[in-house]
Backbone as a chain_set.jsonl record, in Angstrom:
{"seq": "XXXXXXXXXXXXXXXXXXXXXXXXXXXXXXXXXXXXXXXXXXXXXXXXXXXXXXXXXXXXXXXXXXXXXXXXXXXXXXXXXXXXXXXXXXXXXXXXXXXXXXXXXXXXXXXXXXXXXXXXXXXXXXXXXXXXXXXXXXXXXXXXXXXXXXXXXXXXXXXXXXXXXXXXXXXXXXXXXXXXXXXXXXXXXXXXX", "coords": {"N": [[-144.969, 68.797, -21.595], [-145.742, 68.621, -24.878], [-148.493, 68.774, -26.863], [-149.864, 67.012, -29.886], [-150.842, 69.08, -32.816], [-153.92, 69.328, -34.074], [-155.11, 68.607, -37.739], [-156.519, 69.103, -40.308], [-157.684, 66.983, -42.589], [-157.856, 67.7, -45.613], [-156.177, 69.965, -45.154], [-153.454, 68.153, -44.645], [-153.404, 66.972, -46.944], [-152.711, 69.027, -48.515], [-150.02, 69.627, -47.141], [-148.86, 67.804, -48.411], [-146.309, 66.691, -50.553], [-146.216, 67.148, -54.392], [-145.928, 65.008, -56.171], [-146.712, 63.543, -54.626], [-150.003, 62.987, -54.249], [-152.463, 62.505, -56.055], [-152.637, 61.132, -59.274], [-153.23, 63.514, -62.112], [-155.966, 64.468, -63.923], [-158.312, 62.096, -65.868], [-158.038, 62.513, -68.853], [-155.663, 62.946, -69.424], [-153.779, 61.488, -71.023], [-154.092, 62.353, -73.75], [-152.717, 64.461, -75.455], [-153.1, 68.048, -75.741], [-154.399, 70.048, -78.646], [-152.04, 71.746, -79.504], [-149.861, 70.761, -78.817], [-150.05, 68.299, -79.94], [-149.962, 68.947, -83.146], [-147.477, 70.297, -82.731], [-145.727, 68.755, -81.622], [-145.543, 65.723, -83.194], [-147.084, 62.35, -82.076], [-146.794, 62.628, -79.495], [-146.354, 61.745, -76.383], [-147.755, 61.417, -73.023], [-145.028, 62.301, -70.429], [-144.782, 62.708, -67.566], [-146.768, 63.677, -64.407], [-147.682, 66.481, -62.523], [-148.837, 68.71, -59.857], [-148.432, 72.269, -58.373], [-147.903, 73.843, -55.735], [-148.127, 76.358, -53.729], [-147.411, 77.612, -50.433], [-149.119, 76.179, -49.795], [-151.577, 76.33, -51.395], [-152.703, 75.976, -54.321], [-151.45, 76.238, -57.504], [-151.161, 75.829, -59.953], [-151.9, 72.764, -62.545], [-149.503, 70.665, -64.054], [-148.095, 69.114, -66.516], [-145.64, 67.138, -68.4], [-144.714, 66.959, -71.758], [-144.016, 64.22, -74.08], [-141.549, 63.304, -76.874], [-142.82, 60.635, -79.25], [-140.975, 58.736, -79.362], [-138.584, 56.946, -76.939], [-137.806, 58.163, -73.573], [-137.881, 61.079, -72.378], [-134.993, 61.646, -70.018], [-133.325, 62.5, -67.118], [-130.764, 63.107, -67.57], [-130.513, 63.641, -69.943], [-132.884, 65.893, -70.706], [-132.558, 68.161, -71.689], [-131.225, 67.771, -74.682], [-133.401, 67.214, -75.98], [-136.488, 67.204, -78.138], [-139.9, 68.723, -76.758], [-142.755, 68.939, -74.754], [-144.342, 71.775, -72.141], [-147.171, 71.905, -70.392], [-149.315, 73.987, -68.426], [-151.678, 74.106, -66.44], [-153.738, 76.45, -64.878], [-154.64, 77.133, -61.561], [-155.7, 79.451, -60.061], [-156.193, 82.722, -60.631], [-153.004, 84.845, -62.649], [-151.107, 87.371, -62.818], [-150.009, 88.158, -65.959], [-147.283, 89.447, -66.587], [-146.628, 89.142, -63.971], [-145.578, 86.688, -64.042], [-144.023, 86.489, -66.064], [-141.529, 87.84, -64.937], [-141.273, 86.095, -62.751], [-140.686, 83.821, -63.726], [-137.753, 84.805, -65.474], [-136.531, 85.18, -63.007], [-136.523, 82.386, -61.685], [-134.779, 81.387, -63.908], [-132.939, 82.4, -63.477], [-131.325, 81.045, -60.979], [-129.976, 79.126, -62.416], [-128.213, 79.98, -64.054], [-125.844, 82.442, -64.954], [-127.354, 85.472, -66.242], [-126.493, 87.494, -68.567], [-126.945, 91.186, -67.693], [-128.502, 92.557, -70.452], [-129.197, 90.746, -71.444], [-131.301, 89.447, -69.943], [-132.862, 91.296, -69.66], [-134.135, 91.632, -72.503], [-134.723, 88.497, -72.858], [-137.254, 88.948, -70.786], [-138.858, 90.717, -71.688], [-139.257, 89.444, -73.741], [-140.863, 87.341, -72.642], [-143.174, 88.819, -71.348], [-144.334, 89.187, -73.464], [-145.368, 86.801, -74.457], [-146.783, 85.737, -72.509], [-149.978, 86.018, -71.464], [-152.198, 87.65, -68.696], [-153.583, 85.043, -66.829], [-156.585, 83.229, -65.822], [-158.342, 80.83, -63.478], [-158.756, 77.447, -64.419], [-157.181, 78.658, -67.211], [-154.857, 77.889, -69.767], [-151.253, 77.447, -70.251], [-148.65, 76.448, -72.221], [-145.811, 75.737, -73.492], [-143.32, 74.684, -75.971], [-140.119, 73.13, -76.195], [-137.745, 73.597, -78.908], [-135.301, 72.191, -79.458], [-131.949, 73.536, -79.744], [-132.9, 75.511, -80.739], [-135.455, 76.728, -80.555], [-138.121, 78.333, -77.918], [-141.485, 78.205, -78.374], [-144.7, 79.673, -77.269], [-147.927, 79.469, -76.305], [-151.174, 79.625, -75.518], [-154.092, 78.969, -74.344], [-154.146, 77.399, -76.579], [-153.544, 78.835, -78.914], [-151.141, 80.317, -80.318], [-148.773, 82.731, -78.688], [-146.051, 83.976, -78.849], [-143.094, 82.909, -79.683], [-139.806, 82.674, -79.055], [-136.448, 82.724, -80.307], [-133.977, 81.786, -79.039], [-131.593, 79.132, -78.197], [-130.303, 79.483, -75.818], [-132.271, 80.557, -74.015], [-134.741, 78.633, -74.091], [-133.486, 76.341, -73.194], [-132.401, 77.394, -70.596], [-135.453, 78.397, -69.985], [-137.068, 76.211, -69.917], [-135.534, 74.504, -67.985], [-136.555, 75.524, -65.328], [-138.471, 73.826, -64.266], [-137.498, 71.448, -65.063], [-134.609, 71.388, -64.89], [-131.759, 70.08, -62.485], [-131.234, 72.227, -60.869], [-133.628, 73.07, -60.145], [-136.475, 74.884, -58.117], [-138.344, 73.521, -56.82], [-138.08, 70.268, -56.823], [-139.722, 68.323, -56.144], [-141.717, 68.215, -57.834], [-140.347, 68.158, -60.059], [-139.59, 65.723, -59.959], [-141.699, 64.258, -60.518], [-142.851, 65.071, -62.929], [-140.754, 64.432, -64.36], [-140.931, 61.342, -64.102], [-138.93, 60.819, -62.133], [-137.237, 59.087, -59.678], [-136.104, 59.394, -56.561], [-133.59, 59.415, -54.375], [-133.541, 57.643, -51.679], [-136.59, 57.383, -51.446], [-137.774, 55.597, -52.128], [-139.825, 55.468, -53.349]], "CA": [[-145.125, 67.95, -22.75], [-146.525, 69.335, -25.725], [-149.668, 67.512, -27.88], [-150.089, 67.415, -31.744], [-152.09, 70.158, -33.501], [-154.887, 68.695, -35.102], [-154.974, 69.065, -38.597], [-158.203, 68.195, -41.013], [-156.901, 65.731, -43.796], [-157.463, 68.54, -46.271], [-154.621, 70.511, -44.596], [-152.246, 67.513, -45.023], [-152.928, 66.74, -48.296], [-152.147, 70.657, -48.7], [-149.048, 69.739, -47.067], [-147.893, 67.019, -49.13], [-145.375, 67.056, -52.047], [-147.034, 66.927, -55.44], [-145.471, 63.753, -56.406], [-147.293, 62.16, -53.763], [-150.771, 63.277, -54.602], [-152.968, 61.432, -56.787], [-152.675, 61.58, -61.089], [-154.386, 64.331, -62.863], [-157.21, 64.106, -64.69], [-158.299, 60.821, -66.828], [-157.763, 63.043, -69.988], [-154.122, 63.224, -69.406], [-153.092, 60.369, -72.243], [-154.675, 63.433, -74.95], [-152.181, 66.109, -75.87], [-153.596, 68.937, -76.664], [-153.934, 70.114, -79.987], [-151.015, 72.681, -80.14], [-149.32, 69.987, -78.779], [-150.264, 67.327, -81.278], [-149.219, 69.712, -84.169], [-145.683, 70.937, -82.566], [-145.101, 67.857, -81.208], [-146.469, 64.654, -83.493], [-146.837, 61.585, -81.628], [-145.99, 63.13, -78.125], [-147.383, 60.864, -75.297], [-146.943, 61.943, -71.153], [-144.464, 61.603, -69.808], [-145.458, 62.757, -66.173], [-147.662, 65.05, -64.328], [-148.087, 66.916, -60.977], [-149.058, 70.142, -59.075], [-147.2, 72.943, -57.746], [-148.639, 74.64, -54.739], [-147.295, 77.966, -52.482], [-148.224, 77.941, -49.197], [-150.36, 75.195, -49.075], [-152.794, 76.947, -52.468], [-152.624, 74.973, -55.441], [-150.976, 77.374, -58.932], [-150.979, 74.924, -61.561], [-151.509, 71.293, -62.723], [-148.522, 70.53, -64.92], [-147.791, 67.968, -67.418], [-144.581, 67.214, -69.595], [-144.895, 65.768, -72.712], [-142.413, 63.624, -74.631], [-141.757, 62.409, -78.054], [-142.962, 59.168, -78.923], [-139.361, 57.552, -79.614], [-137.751, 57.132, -75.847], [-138.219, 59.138, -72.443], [-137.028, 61.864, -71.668], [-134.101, 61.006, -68.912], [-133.057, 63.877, -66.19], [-129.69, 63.883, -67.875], [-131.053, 64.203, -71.524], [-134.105, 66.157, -71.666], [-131.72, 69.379, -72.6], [-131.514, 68.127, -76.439], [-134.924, 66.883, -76.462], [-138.153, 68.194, -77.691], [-140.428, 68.443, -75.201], [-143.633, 70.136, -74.214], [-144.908, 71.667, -71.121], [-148.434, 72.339, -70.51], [-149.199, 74.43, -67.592], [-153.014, 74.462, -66.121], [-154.021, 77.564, -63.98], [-155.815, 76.927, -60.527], [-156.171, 80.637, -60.279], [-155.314, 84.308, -61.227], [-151.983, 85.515, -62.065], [-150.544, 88.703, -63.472], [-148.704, 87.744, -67.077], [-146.005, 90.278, -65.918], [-145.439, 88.475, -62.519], [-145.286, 84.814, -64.692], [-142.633, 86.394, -66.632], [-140.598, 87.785, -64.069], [-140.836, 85.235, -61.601], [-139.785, 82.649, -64.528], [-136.869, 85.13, -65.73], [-135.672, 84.941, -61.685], [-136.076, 81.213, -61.844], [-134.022, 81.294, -64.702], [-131.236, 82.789, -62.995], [-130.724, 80.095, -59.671], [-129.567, 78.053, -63.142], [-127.252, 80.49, -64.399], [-125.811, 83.838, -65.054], [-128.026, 86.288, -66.786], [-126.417, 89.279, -68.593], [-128.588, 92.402, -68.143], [-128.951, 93.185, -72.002], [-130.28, 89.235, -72.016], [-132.388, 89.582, -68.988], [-134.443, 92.403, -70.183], [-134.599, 91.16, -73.623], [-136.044, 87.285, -72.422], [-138.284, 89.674, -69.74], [-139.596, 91.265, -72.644], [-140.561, 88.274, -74.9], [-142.155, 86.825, -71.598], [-143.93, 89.257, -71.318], [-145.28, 88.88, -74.62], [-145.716, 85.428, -74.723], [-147.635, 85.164, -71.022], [-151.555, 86.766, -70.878], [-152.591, 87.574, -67.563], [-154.321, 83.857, -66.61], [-157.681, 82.986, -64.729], [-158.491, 79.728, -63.194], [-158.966, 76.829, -65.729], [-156.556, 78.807, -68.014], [-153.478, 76.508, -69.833], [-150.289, 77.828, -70.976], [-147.846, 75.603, -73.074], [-144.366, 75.645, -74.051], [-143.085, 74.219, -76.727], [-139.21, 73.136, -76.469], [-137.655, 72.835, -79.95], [-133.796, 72.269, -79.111], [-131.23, 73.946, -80.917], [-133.631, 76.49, -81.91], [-136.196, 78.455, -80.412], [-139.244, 77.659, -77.566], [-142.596, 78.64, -78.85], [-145.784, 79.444, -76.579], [-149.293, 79.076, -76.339], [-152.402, 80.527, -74.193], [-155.126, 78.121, -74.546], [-153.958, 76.762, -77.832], [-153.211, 80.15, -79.534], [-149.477, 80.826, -80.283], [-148.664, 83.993, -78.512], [-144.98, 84.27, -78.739], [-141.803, 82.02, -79.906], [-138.025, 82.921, -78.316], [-135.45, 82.076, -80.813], [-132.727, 81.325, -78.612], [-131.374, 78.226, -77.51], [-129.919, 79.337, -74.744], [-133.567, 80.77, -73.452], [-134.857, 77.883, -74.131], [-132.795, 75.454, -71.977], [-132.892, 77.714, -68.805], [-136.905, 78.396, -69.277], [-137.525, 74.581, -69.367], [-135.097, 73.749, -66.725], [-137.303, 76.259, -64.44], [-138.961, 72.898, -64.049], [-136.315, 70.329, -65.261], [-132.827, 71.388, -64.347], [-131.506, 70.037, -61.041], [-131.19, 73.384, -59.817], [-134.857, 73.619, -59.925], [-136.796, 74.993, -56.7], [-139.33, 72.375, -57.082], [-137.668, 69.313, -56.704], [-140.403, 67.431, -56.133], [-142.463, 68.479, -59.082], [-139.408, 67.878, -61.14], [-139.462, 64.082, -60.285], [-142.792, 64.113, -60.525], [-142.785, 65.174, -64.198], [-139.494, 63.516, -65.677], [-140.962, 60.143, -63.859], [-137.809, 60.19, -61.689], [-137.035, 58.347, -58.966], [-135.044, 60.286, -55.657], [-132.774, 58.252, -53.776], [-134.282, 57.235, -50.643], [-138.154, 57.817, -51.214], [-138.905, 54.373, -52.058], [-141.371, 55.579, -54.648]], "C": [[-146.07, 68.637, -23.731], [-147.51, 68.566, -26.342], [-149.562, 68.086, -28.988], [-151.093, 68.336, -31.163], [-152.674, 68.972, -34.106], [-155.128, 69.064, -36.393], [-155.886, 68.294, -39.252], [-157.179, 67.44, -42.029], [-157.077, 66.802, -44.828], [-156.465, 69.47, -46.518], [-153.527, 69.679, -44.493], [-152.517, 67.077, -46.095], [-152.344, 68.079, -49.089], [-150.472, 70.555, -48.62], [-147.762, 68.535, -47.899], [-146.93, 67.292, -50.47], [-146.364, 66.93, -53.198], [-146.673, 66.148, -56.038], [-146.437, 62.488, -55.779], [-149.124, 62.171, -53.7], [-151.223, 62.487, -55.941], [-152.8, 61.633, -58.683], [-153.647, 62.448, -61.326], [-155.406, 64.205, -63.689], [-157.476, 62.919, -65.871], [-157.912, 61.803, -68.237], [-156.35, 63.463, -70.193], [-153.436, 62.351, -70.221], [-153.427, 61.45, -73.453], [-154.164, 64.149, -75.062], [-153.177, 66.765, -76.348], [-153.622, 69.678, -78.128], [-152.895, 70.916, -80.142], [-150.005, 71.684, -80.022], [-148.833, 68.936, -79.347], [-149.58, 67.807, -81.994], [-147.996, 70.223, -83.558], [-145.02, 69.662, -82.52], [-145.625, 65.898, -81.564], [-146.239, 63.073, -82.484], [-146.543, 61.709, -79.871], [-146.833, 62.049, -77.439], [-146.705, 61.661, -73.787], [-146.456, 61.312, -70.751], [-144.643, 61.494, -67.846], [-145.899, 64.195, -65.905], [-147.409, 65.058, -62.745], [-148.134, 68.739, -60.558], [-148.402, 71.022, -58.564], [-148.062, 73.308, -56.767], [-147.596, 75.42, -54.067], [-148.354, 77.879, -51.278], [-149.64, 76.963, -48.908], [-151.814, 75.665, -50.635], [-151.934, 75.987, -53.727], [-152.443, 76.349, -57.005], [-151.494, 76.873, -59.973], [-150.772, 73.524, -61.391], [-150.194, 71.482, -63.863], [-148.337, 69.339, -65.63], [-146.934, 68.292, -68.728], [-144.845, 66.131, -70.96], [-143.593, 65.991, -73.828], [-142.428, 63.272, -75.891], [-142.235, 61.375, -77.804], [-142.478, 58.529, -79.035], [-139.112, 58.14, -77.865], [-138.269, 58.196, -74.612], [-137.267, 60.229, -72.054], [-136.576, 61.405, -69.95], [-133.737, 62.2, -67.836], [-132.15, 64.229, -67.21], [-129.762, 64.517, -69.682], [-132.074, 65.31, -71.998], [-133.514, 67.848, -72.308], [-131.95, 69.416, -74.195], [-132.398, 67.315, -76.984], [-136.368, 67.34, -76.945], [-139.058, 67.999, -76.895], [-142.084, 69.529, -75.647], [-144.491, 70.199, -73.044], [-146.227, 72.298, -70.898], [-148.671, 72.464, -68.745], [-150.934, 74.439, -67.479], [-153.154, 75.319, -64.841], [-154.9, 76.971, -62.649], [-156.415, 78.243, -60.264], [-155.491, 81.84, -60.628], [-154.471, 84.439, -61.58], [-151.717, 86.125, -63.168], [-149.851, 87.821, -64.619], [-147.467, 88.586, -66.227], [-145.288, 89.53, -64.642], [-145.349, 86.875, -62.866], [-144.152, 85.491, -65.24], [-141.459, 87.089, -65.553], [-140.441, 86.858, -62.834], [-139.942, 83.971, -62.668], [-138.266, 83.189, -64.736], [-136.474, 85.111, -63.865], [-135.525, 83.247, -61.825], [-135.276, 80.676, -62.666], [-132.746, 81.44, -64.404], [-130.707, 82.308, -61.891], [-130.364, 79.03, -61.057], [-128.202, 78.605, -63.638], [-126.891, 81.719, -64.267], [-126.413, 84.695, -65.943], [-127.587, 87.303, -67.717], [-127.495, 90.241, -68.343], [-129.368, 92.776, -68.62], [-130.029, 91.531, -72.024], [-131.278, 88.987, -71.373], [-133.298, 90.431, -69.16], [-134.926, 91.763, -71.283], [-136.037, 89.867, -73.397], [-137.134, 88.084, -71.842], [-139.304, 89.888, -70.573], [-140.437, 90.506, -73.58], [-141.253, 87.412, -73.665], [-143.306, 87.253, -71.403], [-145.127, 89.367, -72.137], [-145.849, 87.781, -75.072], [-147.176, 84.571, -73.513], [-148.593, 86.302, -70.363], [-151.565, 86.708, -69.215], [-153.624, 86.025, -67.595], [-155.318, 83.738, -65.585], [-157.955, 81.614, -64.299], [-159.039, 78.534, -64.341], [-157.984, 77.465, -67.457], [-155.229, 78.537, -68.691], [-152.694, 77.637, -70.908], [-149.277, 77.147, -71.416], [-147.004, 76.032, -73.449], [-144.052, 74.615, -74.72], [-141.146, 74.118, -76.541], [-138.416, 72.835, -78.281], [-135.94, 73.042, -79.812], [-132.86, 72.661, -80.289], [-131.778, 75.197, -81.262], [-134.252, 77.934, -81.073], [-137.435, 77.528, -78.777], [-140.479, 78.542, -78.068], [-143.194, 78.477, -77.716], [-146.995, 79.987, -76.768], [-149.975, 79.952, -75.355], [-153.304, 80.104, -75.291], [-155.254, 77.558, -75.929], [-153.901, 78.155, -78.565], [-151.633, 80.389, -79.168], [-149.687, 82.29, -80.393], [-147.269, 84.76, -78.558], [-143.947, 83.103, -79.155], [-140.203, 82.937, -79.585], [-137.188, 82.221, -79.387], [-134.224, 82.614, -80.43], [-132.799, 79.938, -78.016], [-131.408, 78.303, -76.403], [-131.581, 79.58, -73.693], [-133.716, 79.498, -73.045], [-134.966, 76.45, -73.265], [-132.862, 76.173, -70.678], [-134.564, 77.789, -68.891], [-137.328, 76.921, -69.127], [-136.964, 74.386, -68.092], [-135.533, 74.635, -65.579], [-138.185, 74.648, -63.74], [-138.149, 71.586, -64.181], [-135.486, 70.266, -64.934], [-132.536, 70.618, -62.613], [-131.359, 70.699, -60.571], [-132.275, 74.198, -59.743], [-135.108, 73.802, -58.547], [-137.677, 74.383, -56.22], [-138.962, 70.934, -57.124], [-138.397, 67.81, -57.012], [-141.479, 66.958, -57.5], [-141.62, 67.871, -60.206], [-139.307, 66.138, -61.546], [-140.898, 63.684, -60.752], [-142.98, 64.183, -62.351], [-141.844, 64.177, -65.447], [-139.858, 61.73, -65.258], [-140.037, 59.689, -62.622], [-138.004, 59.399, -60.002], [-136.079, 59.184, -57.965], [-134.719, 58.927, -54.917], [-133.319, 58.608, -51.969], [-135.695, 57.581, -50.209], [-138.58, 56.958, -51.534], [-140.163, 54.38, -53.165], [-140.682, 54.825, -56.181]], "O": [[-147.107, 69.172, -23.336], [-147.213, 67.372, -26.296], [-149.274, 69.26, -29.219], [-151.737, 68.496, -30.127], [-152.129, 67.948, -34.517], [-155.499, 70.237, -36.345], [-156.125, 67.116, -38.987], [-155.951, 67.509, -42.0], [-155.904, 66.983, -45.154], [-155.965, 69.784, -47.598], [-152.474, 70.267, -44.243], [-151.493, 66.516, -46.486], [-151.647, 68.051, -50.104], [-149.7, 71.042, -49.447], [-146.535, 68.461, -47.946], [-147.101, 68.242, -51.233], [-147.479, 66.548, -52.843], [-147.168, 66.404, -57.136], [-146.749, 61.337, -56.085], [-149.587, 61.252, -53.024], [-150.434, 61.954, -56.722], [-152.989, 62.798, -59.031], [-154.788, 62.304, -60.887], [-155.201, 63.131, -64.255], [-156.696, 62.946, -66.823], [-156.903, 61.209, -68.616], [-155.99, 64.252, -71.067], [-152.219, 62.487, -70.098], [-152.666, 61.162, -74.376], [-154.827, 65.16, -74.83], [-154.006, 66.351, -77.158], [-152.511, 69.784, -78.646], [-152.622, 70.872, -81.341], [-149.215, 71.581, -80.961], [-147.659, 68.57, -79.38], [-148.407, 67.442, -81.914], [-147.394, 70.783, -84.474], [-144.001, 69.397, -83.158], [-145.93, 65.057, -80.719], [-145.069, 62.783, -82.235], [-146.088, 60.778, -79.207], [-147.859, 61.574, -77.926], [-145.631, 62.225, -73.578], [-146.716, 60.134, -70.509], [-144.621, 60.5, -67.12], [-145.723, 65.264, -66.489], [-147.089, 64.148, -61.98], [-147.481, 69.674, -61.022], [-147.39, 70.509, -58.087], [-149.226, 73.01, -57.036], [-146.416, 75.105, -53.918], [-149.576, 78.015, -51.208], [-150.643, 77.013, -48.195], [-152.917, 75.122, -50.59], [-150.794, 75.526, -53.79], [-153.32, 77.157, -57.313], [-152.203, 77.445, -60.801], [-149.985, 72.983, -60.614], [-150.073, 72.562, -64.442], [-148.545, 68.366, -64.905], [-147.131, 69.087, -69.648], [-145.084, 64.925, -71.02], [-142.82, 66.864, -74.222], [-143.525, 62.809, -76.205], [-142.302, 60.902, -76.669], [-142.961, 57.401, -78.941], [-139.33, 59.294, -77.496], [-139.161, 59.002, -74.877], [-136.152, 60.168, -71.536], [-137.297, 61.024, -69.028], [-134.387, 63.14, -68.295], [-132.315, 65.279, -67.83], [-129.237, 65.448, -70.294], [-132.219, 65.663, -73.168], [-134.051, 68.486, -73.214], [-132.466, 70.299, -74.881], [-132.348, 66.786, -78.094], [-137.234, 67.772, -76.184], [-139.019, 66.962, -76.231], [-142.321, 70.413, -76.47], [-145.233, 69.272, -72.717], [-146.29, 73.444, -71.344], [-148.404, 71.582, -67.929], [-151.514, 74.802, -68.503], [-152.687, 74.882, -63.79], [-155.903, 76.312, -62.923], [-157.645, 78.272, -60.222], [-154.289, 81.885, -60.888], [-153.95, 84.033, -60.542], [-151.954, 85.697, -64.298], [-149.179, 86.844, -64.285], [-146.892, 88.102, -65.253], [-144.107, 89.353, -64.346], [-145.085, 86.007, -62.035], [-143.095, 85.01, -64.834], [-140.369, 86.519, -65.595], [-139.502, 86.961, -62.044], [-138.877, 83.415, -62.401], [-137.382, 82.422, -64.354], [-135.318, 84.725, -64.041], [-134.399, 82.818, -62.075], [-134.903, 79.528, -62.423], [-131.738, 80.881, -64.837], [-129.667, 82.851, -61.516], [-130.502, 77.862, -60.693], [-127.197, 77.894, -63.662], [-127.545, 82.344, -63.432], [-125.634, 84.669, -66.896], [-128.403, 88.224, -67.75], [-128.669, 90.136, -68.696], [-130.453, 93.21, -68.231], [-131.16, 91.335, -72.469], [-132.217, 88.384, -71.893], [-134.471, 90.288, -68.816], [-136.062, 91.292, -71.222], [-137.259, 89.908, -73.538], [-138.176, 87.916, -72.475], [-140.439, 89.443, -70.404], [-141.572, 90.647, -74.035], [-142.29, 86.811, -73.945], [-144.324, 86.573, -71.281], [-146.314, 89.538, -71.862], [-146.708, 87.747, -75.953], [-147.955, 83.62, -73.567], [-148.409, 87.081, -69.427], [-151.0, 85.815, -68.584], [-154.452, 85.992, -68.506], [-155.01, 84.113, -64.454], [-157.607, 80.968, -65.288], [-159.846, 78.964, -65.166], [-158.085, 76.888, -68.539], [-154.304, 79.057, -68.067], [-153.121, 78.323, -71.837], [-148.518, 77.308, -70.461], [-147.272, 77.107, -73.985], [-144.395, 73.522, -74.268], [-140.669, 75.224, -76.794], [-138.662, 71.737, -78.781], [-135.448, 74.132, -80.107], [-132.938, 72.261, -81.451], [-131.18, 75.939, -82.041], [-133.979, 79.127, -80.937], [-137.476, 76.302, -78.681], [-140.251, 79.751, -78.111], [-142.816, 77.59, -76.951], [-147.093, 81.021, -77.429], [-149.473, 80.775, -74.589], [-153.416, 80.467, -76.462], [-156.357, 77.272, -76.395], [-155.113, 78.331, -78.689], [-151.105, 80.582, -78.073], [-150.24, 82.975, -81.254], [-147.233, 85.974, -78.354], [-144.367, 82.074, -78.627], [-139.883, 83.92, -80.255], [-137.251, 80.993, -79.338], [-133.539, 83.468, -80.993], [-133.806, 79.541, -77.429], [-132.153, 77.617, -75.703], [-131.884, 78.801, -72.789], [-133.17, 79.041, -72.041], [-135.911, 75.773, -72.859], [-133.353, 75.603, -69.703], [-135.136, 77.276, -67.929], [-137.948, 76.572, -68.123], [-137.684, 74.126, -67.128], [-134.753, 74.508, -64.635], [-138.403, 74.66, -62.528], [-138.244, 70.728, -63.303], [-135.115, 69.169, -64.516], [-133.344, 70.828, -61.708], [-131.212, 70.389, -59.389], [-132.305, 75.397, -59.469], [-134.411, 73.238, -57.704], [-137.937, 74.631, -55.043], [-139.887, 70.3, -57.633], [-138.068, 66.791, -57.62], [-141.842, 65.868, -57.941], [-142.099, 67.202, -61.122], [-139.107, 65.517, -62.59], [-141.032, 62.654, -61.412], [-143.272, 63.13, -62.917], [-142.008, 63.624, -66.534], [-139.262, 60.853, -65.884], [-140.162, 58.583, -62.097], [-139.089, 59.329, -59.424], [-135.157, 59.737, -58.564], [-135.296, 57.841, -54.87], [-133.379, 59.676, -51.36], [-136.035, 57.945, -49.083], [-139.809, 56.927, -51.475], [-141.02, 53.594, -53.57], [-141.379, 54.733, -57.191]]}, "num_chains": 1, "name": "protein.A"}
């Protein structure tokens, strides 16, 4: 017969989803100012954490116009913006290629378009240190713009960009699932939440 491992309560809140973890910081009703100005009126729509391996990456929070909510099946031709908070380190270079791979469990890539996006990722996403926030700006139809700590460092004018780098976090064929409900508000079918 085997016995549980013992595990401290810090190590299962490690292991929980980030849905199920508590709201982020009381200052989470306050867009930030790039936010404000891209996006007038925006209010949150939801927030939560990503973690690897049990380490905590980034707080996250989507924000919405202030007409209507963004819906799973709508937030495609919606503006939007996502505000990313650092827990610690990471290479710009390995933010934009891990996003341009997450980009591509949504769709097909060409080569010529995969270097290109690579390239304005690259330019758009500083190496980040703990406490450091990076923002996306969706503007549908058009282009996404981004930020590093309220400083526009880059804008993408493509649509198509656009819609796969958001749905890195939004699409249903995100790898985050949980985060995803966690953000759009949603609701999964049989979690009772």
């Amino acid at each position: 017969m085997t016995r549980p491992v013992p595990v401290s309560r810090r190590r299962a809140l490690a292991l929980l989803p980030a849905a199920a973890l508590a709201p982020l910081a009381a200052d989470a009703a306050s867009p930030p100012p790039e936010v404000a100005a891209e996006l007038p009126g925006a209010r949150l729509q939801g927030s939560g954490r990503l973690r690897f391996l049990g380490l905590s990456v980034y707080d996250a929070r989507l924000w919405a116009p202030s007409e209507g909510t963004l819906a799973p099946a709508t937030w495609p031709r919606s503006p939007l913006a996502l505000e990313l908070v650092y827990q610690r380190s990471l290479d710009g270079d390995a933010i934009a290629e891990r996003s341009l791979d997450e980009m591509r469990r949504q769709a097909e890539i060409p080569s010529d378009r995969g270097t290109a996006w690579l390239d304005a990722m690259r330019r758009a996403f500083p190496d980040v240190r703990q406490g450091d926030r990076l923002t996306g700006v969706k503007r549908p139809g058009r282009s996404a713009r981004f930020f590093a700590n309220g400083r526009l460092t880059a804008e993408v004018e493509d649509a198509d960009f656009a819609r796969l780098f958001f749905g890195i976090w939004l699409s249903e064929k995100t790898s985050q699932p949980a985060l995803r409900d966690a953000l759009l508000g949603a609701q999964r079918p049989g979690t009772g939440a």
